[in-house]
C-alpha positions in Angstrom: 140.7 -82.0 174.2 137.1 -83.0 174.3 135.6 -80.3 176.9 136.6 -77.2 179.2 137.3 -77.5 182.3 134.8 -76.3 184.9 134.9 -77.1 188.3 131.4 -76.0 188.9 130.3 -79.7 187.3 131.0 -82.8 187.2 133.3 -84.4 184.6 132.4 -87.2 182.5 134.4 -90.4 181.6 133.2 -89.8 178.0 135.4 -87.4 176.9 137.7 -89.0 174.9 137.7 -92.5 172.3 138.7 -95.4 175.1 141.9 -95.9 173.0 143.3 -92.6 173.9 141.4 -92.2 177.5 143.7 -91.3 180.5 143.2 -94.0 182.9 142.0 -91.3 186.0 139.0 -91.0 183.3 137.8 -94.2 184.1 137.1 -94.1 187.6 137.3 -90.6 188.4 135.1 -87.4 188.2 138.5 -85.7 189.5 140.4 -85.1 186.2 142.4 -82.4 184.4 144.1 -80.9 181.6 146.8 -83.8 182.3 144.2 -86.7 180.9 144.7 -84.7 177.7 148.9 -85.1 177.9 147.6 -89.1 177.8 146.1 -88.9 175.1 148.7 -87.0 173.0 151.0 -89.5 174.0 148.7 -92.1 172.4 148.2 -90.4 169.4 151.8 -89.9 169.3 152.6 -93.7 169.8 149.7 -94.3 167.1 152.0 -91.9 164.6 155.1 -93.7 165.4 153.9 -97.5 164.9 151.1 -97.3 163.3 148.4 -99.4 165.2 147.1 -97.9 168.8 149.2 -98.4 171.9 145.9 -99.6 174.1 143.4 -101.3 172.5 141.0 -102.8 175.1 137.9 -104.7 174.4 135.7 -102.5 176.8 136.3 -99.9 180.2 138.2 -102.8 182.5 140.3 -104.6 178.9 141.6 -100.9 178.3 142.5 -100.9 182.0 144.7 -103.9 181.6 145.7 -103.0 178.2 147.5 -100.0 179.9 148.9 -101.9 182.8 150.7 -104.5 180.2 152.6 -101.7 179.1 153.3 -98.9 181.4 153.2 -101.3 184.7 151.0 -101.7 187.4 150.5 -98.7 189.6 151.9 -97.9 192.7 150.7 -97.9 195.8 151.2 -94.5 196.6 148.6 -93.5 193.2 145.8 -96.1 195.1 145.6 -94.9 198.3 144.3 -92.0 196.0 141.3 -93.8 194.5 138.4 -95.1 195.8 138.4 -98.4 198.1 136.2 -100.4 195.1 138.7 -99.2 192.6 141.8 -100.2 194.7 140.3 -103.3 195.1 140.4 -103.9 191.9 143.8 -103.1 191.1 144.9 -104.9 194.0 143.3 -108.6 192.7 144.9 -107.7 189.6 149.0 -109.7 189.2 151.3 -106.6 189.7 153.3 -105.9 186.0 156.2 -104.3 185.6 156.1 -101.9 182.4 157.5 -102.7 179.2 160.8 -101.1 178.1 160.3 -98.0 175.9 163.1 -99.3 173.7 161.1 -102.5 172.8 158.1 -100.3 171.8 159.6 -98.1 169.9 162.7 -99.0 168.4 165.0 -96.2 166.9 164.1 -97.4 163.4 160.3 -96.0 163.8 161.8 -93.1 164.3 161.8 -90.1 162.2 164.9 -89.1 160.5 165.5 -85.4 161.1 169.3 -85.1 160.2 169.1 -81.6 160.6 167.8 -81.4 163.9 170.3 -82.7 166.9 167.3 -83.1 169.4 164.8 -85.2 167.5 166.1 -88.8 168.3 164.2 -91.8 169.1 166.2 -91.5 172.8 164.2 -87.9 173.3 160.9 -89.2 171.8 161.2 -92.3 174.0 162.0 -90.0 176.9 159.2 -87.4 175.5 156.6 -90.7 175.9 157.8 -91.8 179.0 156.7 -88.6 180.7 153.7 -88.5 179.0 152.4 -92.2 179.7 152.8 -92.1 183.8 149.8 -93.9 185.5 149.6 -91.1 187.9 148.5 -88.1 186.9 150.3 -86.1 189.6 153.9 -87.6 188.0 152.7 -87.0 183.8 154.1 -84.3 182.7 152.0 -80.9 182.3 151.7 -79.4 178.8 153.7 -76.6 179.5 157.0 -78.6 180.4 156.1 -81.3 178.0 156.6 -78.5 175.3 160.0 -77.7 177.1 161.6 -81.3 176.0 164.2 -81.4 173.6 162.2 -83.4 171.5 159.8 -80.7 170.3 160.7 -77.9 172.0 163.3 -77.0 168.6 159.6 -76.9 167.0 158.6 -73.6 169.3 158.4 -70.5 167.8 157.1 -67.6 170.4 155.4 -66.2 167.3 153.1 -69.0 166.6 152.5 -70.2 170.0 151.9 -67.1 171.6 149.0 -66.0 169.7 145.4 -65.9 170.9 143.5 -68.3 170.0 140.9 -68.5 166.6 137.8 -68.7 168.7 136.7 -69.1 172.2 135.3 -72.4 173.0 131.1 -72.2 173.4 130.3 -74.4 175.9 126.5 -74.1 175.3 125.9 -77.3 173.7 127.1 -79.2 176.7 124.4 -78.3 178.5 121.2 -78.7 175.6 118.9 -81.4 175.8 117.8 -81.9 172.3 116.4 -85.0 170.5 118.1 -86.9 168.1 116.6 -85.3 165.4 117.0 -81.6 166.7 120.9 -82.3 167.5 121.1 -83.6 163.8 119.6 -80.1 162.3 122.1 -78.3 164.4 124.7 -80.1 163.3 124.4 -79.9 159.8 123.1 -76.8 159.9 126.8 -75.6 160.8 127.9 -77.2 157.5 125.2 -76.4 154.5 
């Protein structure tokens, strides 16, 4: 949601507020469009309750902020990191996650009497998928927008379309001072 993709470069952990920042951001140059399904899941959590689902302190509080509630990850997902970063994880006391149904209850839930698929057991579900530790097991966007949950929402006329505008990646690369990236900025705006 932050940048484009490009292989050609390295990625940067910054891409995203901490609150909604997948956790292969944090120690990995090696992410996707799938750190961008984390965050939508956040923001959808943050819809639903209210408050955010992770709130850590700084990098390593967000890290255990996440494992309190989706669980500690398994061992198969850190034999893919780094040895320093399974380290880490491995002095850490192994969690089990919470149960969807205790953080969101049907009752925070919307209503939608006329549609049969928008429940609180689909949105659970929906969240689920969409809060996995692993990147390899989240779900992509693609099949995300094939659960029941939303996909009564899709209309092939509206999500088929090309997009507005292509994204300009130009600015990425500038090195401009303070000042300079200020009269840039507002320059789009007066």
């Amino acid at each position: 949601m932050a940048r484009q993709i490009d292989i050609s470069r390295d990625n940067t952990k910054n891409v995203t507020h901490p609150y909604y920042r997948a956790p292969e951001v944090f120690f990995s140059k090696n992410y996707d469009f799938k750190a961008d399904v984390w965050s939508i899941g956040c923001i959808f959590a943050e819809l639903l309750t209210g408050n955010f689902l992770f709130r850590g302190l700084d990098d390593f509080d967000q890290l255990i902020q996440i494992i309190k509630i989706v669980g500690t990850p398994d061992e198969n997902y850190l034999l893919k990191l780094e040895n320093s970063v399974q380290i880490i994880f491995r002095t850490l006391a192994k969690r089990v996650g919470v149960k969807w149904e205790e953080l969101f209850p049907d009752d925070i839930f919307p209503e939608e009497k006329k549609k049969k698929f928008c429940t609180a057991e689909n949105g659970r579900h929906l969240l689920s998928l969409m809060l996995i530790f692993d990147p390899d097991q989240r779900i992509s966007v693609e099949k995300a927008l094939e659960e029941p949950y939303v996909a009564w929402k899709r209309n092939s006329d509206n999500n088929d379309s090309p997009p507005k505008a292509i994204y300009d990646d130009s600015l990425e690369n500038m090195k401009l001072t303070t000042g300079e990236w200020k009269s840039k900025f507002f320059s789009k705006f007066l």
